[in-house]
LONU-584231 format. One record per residue (C-alpha): residue number from 0; x, y, z; residue in one letter. Coordinates in steps of 0.001 Angstrom, whole numbers. Layout:
% residues N
ATOM   pos        px        py        pz   code
ATOM   NUM         X         Y         Z      A
...
***
This chain:
% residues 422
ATOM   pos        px        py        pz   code
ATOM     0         0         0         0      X
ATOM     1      1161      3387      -806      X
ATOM     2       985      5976      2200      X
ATOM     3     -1925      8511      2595      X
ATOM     4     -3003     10667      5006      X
ATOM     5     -6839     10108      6211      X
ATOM     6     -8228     13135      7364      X
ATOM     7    -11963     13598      9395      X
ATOM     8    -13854     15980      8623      X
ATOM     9    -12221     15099      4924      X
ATOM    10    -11159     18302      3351      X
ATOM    11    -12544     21513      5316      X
ATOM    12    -13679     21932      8916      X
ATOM    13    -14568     24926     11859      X
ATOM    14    -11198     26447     13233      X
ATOM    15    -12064     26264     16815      X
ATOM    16    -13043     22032     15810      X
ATOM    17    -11375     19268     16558      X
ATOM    18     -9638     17569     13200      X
ATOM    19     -8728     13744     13605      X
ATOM    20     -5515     13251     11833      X
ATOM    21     -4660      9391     10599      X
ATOM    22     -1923      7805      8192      X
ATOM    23     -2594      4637      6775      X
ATOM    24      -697      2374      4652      X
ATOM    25      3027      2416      6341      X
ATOM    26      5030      -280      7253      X
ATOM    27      4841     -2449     10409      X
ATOM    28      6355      -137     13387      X
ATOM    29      7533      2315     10959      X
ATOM    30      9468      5338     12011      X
ATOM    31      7899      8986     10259      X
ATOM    32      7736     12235     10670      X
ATOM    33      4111     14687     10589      X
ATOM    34      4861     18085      9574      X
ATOM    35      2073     20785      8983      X
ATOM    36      2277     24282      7518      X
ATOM    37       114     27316      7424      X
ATOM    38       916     30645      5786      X
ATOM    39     -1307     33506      7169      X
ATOM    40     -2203     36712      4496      X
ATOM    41       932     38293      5350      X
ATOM    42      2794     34934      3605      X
ATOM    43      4395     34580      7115      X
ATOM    44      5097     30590      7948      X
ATOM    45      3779     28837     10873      X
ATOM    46      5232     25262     11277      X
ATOM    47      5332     22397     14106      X
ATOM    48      6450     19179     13592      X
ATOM    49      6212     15615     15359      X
ATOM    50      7933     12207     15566      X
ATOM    51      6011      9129     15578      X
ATOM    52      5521      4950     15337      X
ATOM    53      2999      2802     13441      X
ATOM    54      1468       260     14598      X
ATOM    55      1880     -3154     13580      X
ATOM    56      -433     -3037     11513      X
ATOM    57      1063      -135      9594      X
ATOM    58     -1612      2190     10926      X
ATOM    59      -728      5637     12906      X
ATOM    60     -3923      7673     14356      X
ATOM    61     -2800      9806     16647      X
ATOM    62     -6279      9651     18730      X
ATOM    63     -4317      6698     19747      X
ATOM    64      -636      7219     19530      X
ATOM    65      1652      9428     21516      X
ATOM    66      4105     11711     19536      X
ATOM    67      7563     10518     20208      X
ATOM    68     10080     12610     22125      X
ATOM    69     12135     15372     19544      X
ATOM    70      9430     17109     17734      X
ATOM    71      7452     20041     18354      X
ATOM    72      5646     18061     21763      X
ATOM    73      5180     15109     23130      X
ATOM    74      2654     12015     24225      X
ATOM    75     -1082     11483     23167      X
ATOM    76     -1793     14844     21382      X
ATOM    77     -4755     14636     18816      X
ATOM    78     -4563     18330     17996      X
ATOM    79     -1103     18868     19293      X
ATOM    80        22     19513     14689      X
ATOM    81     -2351     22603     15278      X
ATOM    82     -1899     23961     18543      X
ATOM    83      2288     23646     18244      X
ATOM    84      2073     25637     15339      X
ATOM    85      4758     28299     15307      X
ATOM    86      5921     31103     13455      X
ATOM    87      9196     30332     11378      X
ATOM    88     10050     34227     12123      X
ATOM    89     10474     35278     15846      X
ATOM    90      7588     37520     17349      X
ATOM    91      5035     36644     15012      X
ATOM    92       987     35673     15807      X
ATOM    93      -965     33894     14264      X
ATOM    94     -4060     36412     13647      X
ATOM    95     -6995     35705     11007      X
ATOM    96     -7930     39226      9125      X
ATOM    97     -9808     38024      6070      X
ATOM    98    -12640     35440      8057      X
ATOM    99    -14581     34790      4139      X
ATOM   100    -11484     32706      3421      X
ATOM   101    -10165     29745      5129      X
ATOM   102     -6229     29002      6197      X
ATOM   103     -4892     26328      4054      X
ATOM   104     -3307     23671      6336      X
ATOM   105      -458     21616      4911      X
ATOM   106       104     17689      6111      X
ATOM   107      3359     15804      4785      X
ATOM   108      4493     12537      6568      X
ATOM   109      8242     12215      6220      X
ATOM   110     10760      8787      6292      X
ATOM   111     12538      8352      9613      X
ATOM   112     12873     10944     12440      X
ATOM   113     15998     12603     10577      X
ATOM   114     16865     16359     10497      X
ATOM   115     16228     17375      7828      X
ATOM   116     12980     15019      7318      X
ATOM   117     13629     11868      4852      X
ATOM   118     11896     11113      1539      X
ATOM   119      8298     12332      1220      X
ATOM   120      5836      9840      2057      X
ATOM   121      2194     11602      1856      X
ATOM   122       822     14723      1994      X
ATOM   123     -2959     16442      2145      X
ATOM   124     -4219     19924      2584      X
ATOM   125     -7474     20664      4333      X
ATOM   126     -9088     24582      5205      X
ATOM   127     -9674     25521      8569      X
ATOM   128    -12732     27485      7722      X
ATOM   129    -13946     30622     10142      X
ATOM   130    -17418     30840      8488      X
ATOM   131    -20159     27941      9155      X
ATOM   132    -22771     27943      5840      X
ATOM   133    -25131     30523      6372      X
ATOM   134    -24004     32753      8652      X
ATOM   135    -24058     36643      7247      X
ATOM   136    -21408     38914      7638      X
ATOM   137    -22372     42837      7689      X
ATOM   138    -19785     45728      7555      X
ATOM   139    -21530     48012      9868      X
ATOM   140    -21220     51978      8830      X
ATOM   141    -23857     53656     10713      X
ATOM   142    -23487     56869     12504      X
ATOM   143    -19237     56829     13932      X
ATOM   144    -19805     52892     14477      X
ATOM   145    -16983     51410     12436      X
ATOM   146    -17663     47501     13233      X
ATOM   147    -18858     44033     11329      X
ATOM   148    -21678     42152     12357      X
ATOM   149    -22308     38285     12223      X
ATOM   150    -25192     36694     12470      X
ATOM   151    -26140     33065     12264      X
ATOM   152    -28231     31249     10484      X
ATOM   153    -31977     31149     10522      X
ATOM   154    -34787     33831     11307      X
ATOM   155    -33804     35271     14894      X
ATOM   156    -33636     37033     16521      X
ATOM   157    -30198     36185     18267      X
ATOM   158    -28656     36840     22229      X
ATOM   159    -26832     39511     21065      X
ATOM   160    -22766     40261     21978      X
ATOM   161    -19943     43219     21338      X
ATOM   162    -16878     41887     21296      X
ATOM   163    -13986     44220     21765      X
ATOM   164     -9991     43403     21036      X
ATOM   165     -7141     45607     22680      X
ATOM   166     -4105     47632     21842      X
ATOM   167     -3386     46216     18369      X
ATOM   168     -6141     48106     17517      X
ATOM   169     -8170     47776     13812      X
ATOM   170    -11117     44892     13473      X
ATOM   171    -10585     41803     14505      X
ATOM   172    -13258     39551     12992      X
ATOM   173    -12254     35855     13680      X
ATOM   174    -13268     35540     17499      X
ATOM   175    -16520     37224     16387      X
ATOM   176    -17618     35382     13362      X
ATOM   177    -16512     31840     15325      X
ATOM   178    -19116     32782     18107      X
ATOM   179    -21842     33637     15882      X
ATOM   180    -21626     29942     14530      X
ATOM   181    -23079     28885     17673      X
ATOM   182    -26168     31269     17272      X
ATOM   183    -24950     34623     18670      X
ATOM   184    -25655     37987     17005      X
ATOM   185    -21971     39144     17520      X
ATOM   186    -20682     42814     16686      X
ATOM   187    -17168     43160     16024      X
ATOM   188    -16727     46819     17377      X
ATOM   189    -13054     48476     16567      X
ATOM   190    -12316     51829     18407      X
ATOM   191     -9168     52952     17407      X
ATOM   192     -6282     52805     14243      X
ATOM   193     -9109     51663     11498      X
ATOM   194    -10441     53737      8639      X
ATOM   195    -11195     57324     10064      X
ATOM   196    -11212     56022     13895      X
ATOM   197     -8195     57927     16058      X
ATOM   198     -5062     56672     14774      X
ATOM   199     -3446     56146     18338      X
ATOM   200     -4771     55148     21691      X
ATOM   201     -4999     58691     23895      X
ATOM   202     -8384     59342     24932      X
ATOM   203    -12095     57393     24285      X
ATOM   204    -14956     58821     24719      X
ATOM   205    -17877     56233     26018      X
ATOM   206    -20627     57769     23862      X
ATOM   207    -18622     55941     20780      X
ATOM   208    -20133     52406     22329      X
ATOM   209    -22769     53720     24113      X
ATOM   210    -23890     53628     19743      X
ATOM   211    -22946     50223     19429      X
ATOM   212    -24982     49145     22214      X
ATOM   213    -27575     50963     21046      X
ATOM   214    -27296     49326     17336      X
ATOM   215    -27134     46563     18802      X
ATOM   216    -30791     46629     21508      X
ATOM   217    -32401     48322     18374      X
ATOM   218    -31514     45828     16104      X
ATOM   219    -34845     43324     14644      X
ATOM   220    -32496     39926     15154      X
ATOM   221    -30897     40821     18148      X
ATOM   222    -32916     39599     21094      X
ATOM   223    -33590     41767     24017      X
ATOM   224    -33455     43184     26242      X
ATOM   225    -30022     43204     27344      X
ATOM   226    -26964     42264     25498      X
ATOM   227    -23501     40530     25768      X
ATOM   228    -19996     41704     25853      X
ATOM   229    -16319     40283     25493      X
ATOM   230    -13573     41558     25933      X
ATOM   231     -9761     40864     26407      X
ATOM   232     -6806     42882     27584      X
ATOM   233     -7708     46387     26814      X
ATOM   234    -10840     45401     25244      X
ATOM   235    -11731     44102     28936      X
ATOM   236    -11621     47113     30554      X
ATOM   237    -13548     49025     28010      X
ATOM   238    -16634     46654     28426      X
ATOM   239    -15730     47050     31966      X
ATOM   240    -16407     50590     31731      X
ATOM   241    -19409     50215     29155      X
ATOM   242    -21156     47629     31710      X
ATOM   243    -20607     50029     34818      X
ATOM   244    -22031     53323     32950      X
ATOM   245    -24264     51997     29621      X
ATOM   246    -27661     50637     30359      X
ATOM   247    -28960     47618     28279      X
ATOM   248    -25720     45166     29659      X
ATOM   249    -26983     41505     30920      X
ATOM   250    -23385     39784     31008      X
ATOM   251    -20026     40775     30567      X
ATOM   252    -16867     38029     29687      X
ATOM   253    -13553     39696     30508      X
ATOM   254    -10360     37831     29373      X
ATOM   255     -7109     38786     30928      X
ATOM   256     -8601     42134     31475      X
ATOM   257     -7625     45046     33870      X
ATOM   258    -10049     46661     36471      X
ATOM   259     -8535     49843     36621      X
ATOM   260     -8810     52192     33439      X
ATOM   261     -5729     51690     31212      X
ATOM   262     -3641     53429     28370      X
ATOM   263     -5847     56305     27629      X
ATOM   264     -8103     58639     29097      X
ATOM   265    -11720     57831     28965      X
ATOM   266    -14351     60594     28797      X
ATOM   267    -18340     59867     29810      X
ATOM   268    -20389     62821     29811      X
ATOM   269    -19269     64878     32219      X
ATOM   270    -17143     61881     33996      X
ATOM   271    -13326     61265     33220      X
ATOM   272    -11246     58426     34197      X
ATOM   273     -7856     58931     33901      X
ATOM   274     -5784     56131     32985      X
ATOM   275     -3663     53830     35353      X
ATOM   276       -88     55255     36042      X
ATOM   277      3020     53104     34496      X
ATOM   278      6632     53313     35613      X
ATOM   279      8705     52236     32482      X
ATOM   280     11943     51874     34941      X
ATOM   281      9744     48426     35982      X
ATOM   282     10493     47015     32934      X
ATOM   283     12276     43788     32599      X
ATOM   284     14560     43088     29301      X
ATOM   285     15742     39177     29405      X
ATOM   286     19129     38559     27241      X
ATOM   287     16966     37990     23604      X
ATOM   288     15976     41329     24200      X
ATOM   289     12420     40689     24764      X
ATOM   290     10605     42919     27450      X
ATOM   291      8348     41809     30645      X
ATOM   292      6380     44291     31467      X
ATOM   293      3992     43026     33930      X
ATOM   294      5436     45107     37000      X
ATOM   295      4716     48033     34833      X
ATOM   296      1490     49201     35706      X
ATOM   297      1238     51002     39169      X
ATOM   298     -1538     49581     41735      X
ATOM   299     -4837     50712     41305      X
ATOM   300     -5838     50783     45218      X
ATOM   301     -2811     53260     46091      X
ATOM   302     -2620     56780     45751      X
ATOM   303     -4185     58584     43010      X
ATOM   304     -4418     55544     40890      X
ATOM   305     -7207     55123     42869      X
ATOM   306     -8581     57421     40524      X
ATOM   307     -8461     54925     37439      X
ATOM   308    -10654     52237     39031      X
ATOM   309    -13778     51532     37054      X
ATOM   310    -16853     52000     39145      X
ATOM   311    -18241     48515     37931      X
ATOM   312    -19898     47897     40976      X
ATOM   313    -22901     50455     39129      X
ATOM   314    -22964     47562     36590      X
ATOM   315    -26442     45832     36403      X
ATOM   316    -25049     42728     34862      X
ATOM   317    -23061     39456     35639      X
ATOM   318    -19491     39091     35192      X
ATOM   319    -17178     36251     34097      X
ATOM   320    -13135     36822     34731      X
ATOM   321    -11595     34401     32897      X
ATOM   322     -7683     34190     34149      X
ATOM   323     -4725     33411     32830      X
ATOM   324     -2585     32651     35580      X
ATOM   325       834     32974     33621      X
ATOM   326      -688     36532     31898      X
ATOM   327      3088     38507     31227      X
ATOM   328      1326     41759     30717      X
ATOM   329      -246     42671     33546      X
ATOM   330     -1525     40965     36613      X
ATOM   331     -5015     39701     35098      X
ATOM   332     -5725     37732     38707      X
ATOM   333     -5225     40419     41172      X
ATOM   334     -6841     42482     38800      X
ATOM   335     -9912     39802     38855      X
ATOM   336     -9622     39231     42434      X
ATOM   337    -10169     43302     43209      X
ATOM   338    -12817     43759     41116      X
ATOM   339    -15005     40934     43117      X
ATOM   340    -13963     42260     46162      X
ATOM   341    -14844     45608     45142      X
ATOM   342    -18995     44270     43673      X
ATOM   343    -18954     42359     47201      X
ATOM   344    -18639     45243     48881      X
ATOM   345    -21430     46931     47349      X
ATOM   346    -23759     44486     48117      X
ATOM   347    -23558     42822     44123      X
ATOM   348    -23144     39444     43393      X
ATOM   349    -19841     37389     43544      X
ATOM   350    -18573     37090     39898      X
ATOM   351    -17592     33880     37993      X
ATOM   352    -13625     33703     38185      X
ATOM   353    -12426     30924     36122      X
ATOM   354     -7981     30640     36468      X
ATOM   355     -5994     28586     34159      X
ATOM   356     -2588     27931     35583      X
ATOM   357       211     27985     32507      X
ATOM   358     -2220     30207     30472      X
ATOM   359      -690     33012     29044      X
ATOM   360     -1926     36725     27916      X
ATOM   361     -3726     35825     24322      X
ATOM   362     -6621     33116     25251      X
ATOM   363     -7803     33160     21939      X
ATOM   364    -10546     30298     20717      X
ATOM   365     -9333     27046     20403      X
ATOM   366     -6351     25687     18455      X
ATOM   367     -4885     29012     17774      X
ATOM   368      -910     28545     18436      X
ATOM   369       476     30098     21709      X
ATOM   370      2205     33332     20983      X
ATOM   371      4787     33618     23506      X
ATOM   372      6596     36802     22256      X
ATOM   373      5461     39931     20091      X
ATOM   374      5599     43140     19184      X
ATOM   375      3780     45631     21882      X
ATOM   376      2260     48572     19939      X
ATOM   377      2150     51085     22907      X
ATOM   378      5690     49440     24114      X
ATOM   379      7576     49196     20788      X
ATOM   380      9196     46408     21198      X
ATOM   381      8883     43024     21539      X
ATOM   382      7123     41769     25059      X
ATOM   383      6463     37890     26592      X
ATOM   384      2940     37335     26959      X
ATOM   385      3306     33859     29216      X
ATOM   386      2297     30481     28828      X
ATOM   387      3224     27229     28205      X
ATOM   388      2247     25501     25058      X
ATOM   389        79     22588     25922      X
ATOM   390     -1875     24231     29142      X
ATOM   391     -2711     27169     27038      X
ATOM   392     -3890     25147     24419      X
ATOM   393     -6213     23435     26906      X
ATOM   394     -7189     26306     28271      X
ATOM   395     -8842     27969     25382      X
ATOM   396    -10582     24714     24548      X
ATOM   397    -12191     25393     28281      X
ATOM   398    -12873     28612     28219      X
ATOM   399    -14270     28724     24583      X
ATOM   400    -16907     26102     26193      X
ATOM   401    -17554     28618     29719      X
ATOM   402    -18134     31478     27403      X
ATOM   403    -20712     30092     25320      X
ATOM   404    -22152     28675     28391      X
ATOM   405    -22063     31878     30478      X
ATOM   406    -23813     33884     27055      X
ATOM   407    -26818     31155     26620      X
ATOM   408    -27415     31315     30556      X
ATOM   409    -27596     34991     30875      X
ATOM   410    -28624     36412     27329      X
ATOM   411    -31524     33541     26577      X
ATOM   412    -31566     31405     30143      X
ATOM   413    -31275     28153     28048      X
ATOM   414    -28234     26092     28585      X
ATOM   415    -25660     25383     26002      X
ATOM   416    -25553     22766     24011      X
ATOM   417    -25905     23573     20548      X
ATOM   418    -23459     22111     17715      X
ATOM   419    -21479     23782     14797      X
ATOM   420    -21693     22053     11176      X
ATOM   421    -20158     23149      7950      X
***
């Protein structure tokens, strides 16, 4: 038999879905090498590579067999081709920006466990897709709203969610458009450094979302009467300020987010927050020349940083901190941990705080590489964002479930359960 690579689903599945990976047709106890590649739209590389044995039988499925020691990772791994991914330049991520068209993913099994690889074997290629069949995506121009909304299939109307990226600014779509394949009206909202938004992060002004909300209640297939929001790093603390001040907020998901204002001044009416003090002498350079800056930002509870504390005990909705407890940038836990305290001691309920020890700063949906190391726009150089590979990994499979869960309690009091098919 000649070698070939069996594939399930065949040739095109979900991004955040699991893809079984199988190579049939080897020799008894035969020694090979799995490689995949992706290229994003920039044409950079993303690689990972791992060793492995047949079976007697000349099968290898690797549901069932651990990756031997010397590739990218190690031991019963499934999914470990996708989530090992990593760039073949230094300080890259792996980022989606066109969601209508799938990444092309790149299997070759290779002779022997040599570097470099031996003699071709097999290869295949199969999309990871972003888009499930039917689901509508709509640049949204209306008033200063400069955003793209999903919704799923079906006549509606939808529990309807903003979903809000940080300092890298522009319009993230991929988180968005992933969510709304589980039947979620979801608005990706940029605020900053896209079309004729500011082109740098120095002051927001809450009316700007106070509009998307409103698009959002007034919309005929989003369902009421409150809506959802997500956010992570600096898009955390925005949603935290939209859910303390905006009314029409049921539930708010914050990922590695801050509780104290951060990185610009924000501007409510006749209310200003100024943002949370840094002290760039905190800095930590290691010897690649990458910068840890989690010591960076000053503590919200002293002094006049006091100041930059979102009032989100004047929210009306529930919160979910989700943690990761390796987070490089700032101190996402303590930052967690404060802002229960501080709804406890106004009387509101405890919120959801859900820790991932060896998670890192990016908990992005599932099977999207770690990124260890990039480049910091408000920094300028390169920073560590934490984690370790495999927990991280398993950590966004998690939380990708608990925030699904946490939307379909609060925004339409049914439980989750729904499934995602191409």
């Amino acid at each position: 038999m000649v070698p070939s690579i069996r594939l399930s689903p065949a040739t095109r599945s979900l991004f955040d879905e699991p893809l079984a990976i199988a190579v049939q047709g080897l020799g008894p106890r035969q020694q090979v090498t799995l490689r995949t590649s992706l290229r994003d739209e920039k044409g950079e590389l993303f690689q990972a590579c791992a060793r492995y044995q047949a079976g007697d039988d000349g099968e290898l499925d690797l549901a069932r067999c651990p990756a031997l020691p010397g590739g990218s990772f190690s031991g019963l791994e499934p999914m470990g081709l996708l989530w090992a991914l990593q760039p073949q330049k230094p300080f890259r991520r792996l980022v989606k920006r066109d969601v209508q068209r799938p990444f092309l993913l790149q299997l070759e099994v290779f002779e022997g466990h040599g570097e470099p690889p031996g003699r071709l074997l097999a290869q295949a290629q199969h999309e990871r897709a972003f888009l499930r069949d039917g689901v509508r995506r709509v640049p949204v121009r209306e008033g200063r709203l400069r955003a793209t909304l999903f919704l799923p299939p079906g006549n509606g109307p939808f529990p309807g969610i903003i979903d809000l990226y940080g300092t890298g600014g522009g319009l993230p779509e991929y988180r968005a458009c992933l969510l709304a394949n589980y039947g979620f009206a979801v608005l990706a909202l940029a605020f900053y450094n896209y079309e004729d938004l500011p082109e740098e992060m120095k002051e927001f002004h809450l009316e700007y979302f106070e509009e998307a909300v409103n698009y959002m209640l007034q919309h005929p297939q989003v369902k009421g009467p409150g809506i959802g929001l997500l956010g992570i790093s600096k898009g955390g603390d925005l949603c935290i300020s939209m859910a303390s001040f905006l009314k029409g907020i049921t539930a708010t998901i914050l990922i590695n987010s801050s509780v104290a204002n951060v990185g610009a001044v924000l501007h409510y009416k006749d209310i200003t927050i100024p943002p949370l003090g840094v002290n760039a002498k905190r800095i930590k350079v290691n010897k690649s020349g990458i910068a840890d800056i989690v010591d960076v930002l000053n503590n919200p509870l002293e002094g006049t940083d006091r100041q930059s504390f979102i009032p989100l005990e004047k929210a009306k909705c529930r919160f979910l901190f989700i943690v990761g407890q390796d987070d490089c940038n700032w101190k996402s836990e303590f930052f967690a941990v404060e802002g229960s305290k501080r709804l406890q001691a106004h009387g509101k309920e405890k919120p959801e705080i859900v820790c991932y020890p060896g998670a890192g700063h990016y908990i992005e949906p599932p099977f999207f590489p770690m990124c260890a190391a990039s480049m910091h726009l408000l920094v300028g150089k390169p920073v560590v964002w934490g984690g370790e590979p495999k927990a991280h990994c398993e950590a966004q499979i998690d939380a990708w479930q608990k925030i699904q869960a946490f939307f379909h309690k609060h925004l339409t009091g049914k439980p989750s359960g729904t499934s995602s098919q191409l």
